[in-house]
PDB file of N, CA, C and O in Angstrom:
ATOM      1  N   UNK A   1     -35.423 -11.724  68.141  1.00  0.00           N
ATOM      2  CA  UNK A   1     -36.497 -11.622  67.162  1.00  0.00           C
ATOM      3  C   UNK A   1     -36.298 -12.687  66.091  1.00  0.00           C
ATOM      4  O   UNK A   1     -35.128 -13.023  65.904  1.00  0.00           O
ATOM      5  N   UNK A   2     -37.245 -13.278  65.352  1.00  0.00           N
ATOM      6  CA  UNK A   2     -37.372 -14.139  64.830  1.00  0.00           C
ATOM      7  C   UNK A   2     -38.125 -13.925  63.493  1.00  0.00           C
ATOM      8  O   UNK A   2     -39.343 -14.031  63.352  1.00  0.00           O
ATOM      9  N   UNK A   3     -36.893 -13.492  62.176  1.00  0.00           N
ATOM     10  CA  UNK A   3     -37.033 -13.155  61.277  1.00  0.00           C
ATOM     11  C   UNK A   3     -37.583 -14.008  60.036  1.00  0.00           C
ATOM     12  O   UNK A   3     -37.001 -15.055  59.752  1.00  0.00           O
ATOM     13  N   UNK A   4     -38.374 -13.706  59.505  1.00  0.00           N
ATOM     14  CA  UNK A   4     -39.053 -14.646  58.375  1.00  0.00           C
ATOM     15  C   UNK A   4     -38.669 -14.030  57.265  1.00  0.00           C
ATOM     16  O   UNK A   4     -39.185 -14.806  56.461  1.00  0.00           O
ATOM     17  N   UNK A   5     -38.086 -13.116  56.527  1.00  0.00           N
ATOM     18  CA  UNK A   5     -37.159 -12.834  55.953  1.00  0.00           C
ATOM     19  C   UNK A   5     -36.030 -12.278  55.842  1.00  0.00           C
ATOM     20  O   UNK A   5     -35.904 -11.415  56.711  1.00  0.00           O
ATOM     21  N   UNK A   6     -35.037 -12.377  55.097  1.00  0.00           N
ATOM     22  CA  UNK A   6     -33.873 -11.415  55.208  1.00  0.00           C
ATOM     23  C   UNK A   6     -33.562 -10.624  53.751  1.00  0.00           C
ATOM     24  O   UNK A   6     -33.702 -11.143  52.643  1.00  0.00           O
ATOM     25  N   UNK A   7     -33.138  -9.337  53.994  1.00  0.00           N
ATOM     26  CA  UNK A   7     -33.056  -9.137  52.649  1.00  0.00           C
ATOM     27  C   UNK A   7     -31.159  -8.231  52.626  1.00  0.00           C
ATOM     28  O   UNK A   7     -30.556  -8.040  53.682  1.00  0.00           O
ATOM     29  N   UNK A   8     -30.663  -7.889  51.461  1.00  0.00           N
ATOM     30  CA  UNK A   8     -29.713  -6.860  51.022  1.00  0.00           C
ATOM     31  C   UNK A   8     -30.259  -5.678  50.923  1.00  0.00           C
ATOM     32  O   UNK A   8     -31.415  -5.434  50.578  1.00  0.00           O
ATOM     33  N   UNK A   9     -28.955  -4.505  51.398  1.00  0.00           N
ATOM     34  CA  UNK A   9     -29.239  -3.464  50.967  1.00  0.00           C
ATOM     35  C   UNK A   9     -28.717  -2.611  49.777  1.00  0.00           C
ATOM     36  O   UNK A   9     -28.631  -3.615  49.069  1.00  0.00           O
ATOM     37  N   UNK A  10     -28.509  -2.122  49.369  1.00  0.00           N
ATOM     38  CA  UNK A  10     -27.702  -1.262  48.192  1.00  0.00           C
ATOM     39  C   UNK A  10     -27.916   0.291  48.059  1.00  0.00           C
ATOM     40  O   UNK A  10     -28.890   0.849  47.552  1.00  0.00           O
ATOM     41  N   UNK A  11     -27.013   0.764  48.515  1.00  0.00           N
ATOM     42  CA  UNK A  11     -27.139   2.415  48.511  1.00  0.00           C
ATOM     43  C   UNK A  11     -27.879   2.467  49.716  1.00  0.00           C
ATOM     44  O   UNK A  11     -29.049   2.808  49.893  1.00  0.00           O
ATOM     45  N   UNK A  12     -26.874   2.012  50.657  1.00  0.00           N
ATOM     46  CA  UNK A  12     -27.913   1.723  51.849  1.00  0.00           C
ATOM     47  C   UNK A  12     -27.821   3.258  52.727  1.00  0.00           C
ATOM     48  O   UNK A  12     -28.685   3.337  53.600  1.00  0.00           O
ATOM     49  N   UNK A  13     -27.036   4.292  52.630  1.00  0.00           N
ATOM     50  CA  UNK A  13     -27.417   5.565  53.244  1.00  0.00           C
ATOM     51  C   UNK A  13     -26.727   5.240  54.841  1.00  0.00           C
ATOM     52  O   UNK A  13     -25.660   4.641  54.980  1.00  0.00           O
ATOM     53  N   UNK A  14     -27.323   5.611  55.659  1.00  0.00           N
ATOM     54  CA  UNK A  14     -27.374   5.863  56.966  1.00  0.00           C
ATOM     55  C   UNK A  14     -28.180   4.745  57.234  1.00  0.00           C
ATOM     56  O   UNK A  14     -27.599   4.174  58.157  1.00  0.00           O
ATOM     57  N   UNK A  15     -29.186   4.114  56.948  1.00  0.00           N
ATOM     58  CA  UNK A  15     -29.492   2.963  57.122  1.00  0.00           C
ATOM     59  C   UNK A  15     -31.339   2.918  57.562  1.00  0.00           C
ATOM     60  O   UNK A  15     -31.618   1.919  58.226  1.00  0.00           O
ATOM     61  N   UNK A  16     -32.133   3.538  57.365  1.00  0.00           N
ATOM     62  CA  UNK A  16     -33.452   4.307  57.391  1.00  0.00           C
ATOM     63  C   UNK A  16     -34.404   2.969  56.973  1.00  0.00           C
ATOM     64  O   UNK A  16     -35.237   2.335  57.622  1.00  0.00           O
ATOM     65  N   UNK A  17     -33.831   2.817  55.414  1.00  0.00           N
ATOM     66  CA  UNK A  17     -34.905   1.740  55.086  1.00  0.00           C
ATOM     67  C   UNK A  17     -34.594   0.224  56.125  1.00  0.00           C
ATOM     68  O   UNK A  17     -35.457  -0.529  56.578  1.00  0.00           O
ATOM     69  N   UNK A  18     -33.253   0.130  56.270  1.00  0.00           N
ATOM     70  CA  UNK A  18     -32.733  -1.105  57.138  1.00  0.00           C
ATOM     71  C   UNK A  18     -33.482  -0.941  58.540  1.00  0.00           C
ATOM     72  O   UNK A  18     -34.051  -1.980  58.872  1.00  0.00           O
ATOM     73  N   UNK A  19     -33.608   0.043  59.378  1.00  0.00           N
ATOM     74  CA  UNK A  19     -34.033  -0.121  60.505  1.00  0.00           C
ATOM     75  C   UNK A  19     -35.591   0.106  60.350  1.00  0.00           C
ATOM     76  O   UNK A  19     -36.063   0.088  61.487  1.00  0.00           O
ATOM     77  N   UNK A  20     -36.624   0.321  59.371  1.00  0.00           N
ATOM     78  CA  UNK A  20     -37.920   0.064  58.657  1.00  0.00           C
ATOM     79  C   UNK A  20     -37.838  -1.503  58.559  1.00  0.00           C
ATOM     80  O   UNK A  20     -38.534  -2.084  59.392  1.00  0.00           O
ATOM     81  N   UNK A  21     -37.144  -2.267  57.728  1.00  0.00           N
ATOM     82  CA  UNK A  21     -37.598  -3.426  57.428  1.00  0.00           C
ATOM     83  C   UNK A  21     -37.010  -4.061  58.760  1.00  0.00           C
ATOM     84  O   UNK A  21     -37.331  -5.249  58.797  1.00  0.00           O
ATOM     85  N   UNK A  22     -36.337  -3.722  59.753  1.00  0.00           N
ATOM     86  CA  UNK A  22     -36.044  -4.393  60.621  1.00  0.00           C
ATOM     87  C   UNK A  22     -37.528  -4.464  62.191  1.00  0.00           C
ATOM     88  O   UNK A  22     -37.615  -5.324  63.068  1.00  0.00           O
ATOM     89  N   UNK A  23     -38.306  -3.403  62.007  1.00  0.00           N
ATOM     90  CA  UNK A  23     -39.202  -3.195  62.446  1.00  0.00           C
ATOM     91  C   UNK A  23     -40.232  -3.365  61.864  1.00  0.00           C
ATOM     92  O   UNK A  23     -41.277  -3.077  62.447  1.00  0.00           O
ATOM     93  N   UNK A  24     -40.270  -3.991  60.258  1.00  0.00           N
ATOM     94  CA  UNK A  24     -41.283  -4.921  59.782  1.00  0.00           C
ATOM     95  C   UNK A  24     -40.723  -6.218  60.075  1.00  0.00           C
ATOM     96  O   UNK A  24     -41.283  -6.896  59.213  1.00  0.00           O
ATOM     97  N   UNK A  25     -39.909  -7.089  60.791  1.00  0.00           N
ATOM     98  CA  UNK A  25     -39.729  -8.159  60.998  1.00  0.00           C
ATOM     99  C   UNK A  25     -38.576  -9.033  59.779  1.00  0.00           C
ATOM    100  O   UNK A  25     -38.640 -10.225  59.478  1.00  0.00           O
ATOM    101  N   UNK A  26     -37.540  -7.971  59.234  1.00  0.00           N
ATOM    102  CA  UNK A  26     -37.308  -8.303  58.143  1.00  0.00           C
ATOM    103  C   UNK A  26     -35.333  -7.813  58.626  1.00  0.00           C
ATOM    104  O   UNK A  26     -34.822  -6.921  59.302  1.00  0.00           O
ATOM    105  N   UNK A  27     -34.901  -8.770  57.964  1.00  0.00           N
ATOM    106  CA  UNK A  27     -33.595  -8.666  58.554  1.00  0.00           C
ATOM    107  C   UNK A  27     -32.440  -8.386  57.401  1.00  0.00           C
ATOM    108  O   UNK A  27     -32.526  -8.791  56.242  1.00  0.00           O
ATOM    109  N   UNK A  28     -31.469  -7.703  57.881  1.00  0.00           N
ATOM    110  CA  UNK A  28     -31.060  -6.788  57.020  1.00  0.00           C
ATOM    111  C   UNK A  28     -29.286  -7.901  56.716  1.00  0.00           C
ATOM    112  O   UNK A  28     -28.360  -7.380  57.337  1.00  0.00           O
ATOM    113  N   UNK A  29     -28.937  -8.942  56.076  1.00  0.00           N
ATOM    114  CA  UNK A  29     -27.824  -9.464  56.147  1.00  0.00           C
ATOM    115  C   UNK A  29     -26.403  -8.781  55.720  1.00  0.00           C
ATOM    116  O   UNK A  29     -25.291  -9.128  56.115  1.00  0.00           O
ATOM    117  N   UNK A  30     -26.760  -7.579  54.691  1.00  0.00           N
ATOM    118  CA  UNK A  30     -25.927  -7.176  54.254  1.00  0.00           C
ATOM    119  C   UNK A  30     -25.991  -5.569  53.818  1.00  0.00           C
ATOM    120  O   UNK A  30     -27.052  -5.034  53.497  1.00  0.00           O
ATOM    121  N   UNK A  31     -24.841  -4.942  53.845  1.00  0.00           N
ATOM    122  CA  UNK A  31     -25.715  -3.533  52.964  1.00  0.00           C
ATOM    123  C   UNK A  31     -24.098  -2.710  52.509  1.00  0.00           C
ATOM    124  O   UNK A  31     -23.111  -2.662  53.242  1.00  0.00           O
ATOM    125  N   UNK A  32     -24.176  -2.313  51.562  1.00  0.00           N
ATOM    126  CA  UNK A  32     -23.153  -1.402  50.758  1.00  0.00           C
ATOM    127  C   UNK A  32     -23.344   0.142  50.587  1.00  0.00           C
ATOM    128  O   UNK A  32     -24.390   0.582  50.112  1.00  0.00           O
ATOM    129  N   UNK A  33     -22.444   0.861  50.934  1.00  0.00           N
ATOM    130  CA  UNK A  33     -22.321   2.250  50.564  1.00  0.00           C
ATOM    131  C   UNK A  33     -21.364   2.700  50.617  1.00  0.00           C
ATOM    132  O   UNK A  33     -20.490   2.434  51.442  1.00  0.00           O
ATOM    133  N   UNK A  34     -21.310   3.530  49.700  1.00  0.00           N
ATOM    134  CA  UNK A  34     -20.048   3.865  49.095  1.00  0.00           C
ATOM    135  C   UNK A  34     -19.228   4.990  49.669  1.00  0.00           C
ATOM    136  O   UNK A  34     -18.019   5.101  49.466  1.00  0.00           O
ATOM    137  N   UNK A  35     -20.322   6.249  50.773  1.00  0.00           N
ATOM    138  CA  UNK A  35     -19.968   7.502  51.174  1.00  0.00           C
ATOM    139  C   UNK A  35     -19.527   6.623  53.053  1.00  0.00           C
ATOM    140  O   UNK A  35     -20.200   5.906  53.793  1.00  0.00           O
ATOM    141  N   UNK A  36     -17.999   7.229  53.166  1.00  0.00           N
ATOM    142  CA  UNK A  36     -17.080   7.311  54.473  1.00  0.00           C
ATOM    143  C   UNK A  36     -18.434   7.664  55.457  1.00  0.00           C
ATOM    144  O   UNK A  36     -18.968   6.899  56.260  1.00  0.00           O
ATOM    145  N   UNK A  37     -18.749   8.830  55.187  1.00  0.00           N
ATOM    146  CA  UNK A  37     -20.274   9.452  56.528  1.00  0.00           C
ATOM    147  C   UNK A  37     -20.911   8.965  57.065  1.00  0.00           C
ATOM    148  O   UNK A  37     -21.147   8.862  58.269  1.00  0.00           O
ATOM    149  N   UNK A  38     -21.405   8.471  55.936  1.00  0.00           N
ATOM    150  CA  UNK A  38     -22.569   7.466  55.743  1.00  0.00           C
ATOM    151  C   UNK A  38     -22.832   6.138  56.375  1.00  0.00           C
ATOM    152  O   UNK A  38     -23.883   5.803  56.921  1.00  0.00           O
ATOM    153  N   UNK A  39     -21.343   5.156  56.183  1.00  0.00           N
ATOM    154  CA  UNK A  39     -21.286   4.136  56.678  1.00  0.00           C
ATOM    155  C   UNK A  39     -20.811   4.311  57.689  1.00  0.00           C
ATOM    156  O   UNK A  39     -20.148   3.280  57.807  1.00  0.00           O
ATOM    157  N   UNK A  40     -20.623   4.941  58.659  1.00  0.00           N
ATOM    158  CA  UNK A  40     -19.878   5.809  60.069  1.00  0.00           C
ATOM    159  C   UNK A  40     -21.627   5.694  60.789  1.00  0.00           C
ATOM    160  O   UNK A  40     -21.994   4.751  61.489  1.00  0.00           O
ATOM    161  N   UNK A  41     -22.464   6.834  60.420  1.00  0.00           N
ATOM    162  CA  UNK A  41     -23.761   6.760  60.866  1.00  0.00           C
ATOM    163  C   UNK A  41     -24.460   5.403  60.727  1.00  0.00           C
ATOM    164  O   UNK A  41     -25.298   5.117  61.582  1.00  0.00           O
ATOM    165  N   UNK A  42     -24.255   4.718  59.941  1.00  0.00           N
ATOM    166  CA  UNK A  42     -24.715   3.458  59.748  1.00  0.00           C
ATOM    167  C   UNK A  42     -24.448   2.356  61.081  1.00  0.00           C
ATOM    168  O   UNK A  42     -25.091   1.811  61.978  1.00  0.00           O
ATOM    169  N   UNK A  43     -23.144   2.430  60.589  1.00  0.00           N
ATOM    170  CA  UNK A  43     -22.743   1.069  62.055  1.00  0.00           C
ATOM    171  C   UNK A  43     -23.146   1.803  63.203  1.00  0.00           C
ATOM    172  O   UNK A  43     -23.549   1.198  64.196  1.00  0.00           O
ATOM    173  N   UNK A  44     -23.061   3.391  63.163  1.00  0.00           N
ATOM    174  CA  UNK A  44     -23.922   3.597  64.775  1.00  0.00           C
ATOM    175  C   UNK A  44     -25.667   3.609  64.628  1.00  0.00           C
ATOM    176  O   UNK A  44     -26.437   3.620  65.587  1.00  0.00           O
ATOM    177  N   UNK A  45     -25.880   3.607  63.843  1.00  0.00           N
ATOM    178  CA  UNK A  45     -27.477   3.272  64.028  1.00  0.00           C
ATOM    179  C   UNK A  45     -27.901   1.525  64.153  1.00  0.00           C
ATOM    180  O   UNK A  45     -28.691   1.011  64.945  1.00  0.00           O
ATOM    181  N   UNK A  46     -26.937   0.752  62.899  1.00  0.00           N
ATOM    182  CA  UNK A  46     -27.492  -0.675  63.170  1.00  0.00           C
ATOM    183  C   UNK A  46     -26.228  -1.151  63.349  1.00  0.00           C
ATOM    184  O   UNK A  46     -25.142  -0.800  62.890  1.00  0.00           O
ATOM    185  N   UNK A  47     -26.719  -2.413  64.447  1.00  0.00           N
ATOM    186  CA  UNK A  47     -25.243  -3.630  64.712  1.00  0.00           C
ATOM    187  C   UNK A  47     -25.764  -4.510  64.026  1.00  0.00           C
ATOM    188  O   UNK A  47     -26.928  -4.665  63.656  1.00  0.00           O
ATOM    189  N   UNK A  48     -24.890  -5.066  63.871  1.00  0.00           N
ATOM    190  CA  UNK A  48     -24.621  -6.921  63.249  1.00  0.00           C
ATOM    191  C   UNK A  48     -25.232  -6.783  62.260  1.00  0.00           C
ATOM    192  O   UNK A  48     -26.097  -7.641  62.085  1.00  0.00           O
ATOM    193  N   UNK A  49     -25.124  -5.907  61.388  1.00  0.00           N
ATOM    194  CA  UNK A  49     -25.071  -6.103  59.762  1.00  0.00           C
ATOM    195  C   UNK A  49     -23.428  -5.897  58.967  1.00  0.00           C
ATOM    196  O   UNK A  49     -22.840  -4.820  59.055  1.00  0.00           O
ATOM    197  N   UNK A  50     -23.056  -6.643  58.492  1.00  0.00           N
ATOM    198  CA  UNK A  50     -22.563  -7.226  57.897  1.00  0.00           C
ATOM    199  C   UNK A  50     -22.306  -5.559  56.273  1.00  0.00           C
ATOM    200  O   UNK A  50     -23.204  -5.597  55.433  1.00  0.00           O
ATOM    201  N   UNK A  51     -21.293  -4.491  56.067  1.00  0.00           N
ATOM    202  CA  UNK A  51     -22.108  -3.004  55.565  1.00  0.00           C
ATOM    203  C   UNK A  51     -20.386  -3.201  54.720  1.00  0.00           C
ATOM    204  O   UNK A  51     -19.417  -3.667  55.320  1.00  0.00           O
ATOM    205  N   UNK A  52     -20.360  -2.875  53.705  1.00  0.00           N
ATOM    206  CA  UNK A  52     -19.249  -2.892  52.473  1.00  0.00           C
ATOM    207  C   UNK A  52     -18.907  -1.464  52.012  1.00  0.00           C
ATOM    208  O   UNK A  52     -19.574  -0.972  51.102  1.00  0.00           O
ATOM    209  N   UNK A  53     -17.850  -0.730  52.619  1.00  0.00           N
ATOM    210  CA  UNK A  53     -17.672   0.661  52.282  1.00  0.00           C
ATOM    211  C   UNK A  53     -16.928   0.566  50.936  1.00  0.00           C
ATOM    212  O   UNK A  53     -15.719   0.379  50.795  1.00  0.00           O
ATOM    213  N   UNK A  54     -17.969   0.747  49.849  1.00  0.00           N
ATOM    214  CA  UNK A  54     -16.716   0.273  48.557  1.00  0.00           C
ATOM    215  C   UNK A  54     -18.004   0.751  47.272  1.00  0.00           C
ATOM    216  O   UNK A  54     -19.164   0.953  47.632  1.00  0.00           O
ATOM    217  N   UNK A  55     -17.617   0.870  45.911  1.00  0.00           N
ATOM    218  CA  UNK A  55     -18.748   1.615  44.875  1.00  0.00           C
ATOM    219  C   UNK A  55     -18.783   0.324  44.518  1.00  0.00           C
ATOM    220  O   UNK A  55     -18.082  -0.664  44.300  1.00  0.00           O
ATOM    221  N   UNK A  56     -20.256   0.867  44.554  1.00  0.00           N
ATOM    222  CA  UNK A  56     -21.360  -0.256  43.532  1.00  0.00           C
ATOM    223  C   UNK A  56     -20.333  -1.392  42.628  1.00  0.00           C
ATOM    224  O   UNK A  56     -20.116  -2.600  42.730  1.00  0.00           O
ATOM    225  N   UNK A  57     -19.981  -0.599  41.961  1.00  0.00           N
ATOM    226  CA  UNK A  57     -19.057  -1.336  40.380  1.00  0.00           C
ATOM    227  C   UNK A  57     -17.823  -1.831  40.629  1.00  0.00           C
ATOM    228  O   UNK A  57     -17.100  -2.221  39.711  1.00  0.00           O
ATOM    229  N   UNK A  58     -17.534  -1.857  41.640  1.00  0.00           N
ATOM    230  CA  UNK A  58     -16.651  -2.954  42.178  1.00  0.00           C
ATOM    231  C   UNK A  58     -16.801  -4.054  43.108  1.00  0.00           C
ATOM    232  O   UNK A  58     -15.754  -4.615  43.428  1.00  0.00           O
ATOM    233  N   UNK A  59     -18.017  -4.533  43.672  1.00  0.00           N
ATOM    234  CA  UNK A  59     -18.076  -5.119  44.189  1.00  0.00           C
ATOM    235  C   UNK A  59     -18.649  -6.614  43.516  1.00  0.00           C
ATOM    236  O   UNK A  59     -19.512  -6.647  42.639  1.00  0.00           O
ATOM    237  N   UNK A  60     -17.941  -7.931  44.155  1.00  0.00           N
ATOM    238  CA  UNK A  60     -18.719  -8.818  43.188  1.00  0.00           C
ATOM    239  C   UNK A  60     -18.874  -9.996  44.198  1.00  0.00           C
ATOM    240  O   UNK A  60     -18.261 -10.085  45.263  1.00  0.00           O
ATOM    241  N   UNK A  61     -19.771 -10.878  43.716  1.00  0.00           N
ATOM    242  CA  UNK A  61     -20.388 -11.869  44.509  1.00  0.00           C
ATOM    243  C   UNK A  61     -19.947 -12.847  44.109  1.00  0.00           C
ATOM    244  O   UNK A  61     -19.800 -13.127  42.919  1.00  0.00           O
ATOM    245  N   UNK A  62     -19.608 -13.661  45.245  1.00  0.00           N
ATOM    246  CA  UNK A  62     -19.539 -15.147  45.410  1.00  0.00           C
ATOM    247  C   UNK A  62     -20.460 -16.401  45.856  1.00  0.00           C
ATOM    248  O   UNK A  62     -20.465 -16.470  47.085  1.00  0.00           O
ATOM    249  N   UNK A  63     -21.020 -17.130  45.423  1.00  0.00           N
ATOM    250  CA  UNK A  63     -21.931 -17.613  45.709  1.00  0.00           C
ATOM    251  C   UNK A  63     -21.093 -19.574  45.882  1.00  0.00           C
ATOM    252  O   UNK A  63     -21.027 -20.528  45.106  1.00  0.00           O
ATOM    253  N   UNK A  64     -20.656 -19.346  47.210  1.00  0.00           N
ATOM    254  CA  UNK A  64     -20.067 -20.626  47.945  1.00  0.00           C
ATOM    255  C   UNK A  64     -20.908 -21.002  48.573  1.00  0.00           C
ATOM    256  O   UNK A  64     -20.755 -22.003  49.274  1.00  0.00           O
TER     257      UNK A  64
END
């Protein structure tokens, strides 16, 4: 598939809105959540996203 945008997720859950925008044509590069469960159901619902098991307020960006 041949994505014309990509976006982040944050408080990404189980991953609901990610596999929505992935079926609007919209690609999911990254996504964070903070709950063990959560990101467990996640990597089994979506592959090859790129998912940060860690709280909000510690995480920080690099822009290389």
């Amino acid at each position: 598939m041949d994505y014309k945008y990509t976006a982040g997720a944050l408080f990404s859950g189980i991953g609901g809105f990610c596999l929505g925008f992935h079926r609007a044509g919209i690609k999911t590069s990254w996504a964070i959540e903070h709950d063990q469960y959560a990101v467990k159901t996640y990597t089994h619902n979506i592959k090859d996203v790129r998912i940060i098991e860690d709280d909000i307020k510690t995480v920080h960006v690099s822009s290389n």
